[in-house]
C-alpha positions in Angstrom: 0.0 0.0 0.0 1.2 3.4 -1.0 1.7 5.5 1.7 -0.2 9.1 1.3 2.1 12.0 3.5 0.5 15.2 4.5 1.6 18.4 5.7 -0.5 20.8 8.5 0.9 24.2 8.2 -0.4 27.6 8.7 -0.1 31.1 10.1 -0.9 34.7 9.4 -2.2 35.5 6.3 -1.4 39.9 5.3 -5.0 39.7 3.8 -7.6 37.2 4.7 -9.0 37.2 1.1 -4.9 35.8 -0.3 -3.0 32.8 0.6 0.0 35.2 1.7 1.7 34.7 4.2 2.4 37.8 6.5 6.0 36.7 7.5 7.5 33.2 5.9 9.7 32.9 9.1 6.6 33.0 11.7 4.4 29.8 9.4 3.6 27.2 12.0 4.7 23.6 10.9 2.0 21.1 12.6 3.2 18.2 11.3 3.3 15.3 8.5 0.7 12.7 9.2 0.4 9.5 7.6 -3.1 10.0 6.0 -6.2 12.7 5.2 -8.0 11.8 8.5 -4.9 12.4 10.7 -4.1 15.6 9.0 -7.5 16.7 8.6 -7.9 16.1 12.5 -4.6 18.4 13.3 -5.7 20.6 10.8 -9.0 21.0 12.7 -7.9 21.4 15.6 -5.4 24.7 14.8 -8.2 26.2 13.0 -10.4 25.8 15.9 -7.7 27.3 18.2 -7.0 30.6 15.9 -10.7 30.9 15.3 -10.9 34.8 17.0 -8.0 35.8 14.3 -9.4 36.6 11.1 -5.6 36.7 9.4 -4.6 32.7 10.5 -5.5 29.9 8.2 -4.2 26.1 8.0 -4.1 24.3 5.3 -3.3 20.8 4.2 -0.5 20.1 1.5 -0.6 16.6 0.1 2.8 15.6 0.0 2.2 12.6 -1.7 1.3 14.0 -5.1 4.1 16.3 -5.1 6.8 13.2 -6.3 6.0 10.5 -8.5 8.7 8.3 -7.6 8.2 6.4 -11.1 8.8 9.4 -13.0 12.8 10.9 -13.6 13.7 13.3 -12.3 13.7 17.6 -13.2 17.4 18.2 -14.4 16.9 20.6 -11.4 16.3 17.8 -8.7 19.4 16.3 -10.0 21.7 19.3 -8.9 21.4 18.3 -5.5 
């Protein structure tokens, strides 16, 4: 079975309308869970705790489709 990463982050936002962040060095890293549910349950639960700030928002960044493993690589992963 494939196994499906997830990121929680979040933080201030300079405008609530943009996905902006207010200052890159202040974005809160939850965690990487093993699946949706877990990630959607940390995910919850920061929202739920910056729910008097209009500015923070969390969101969940699914890992798992950002590498294809099968595929070759960018000429600019190979640099590394």
């Amino acid at each position: 079975m494939t196994q499906r990463l997830h990121l929680v982050f979040g933080g201030e936002l300079k405008d609530p309308t943009t996905k902006e962040f207010r200052d890159c060095e202040d974005i809160d890293v939850v965690g990487i869970f093993p699946n949706y549910e877990t990630a959607y349950n940390a995910w919850k639960a920061k929202a739920h705790q910056t729910v008097d700030n209009a500015h923070a928002r969390y969101f969940i960044a699914h890992l798992h489709r950002l590498r294809d493993e099968s595929q070759p690589a960018s000429p600019t992963e190979e640099l590394g």
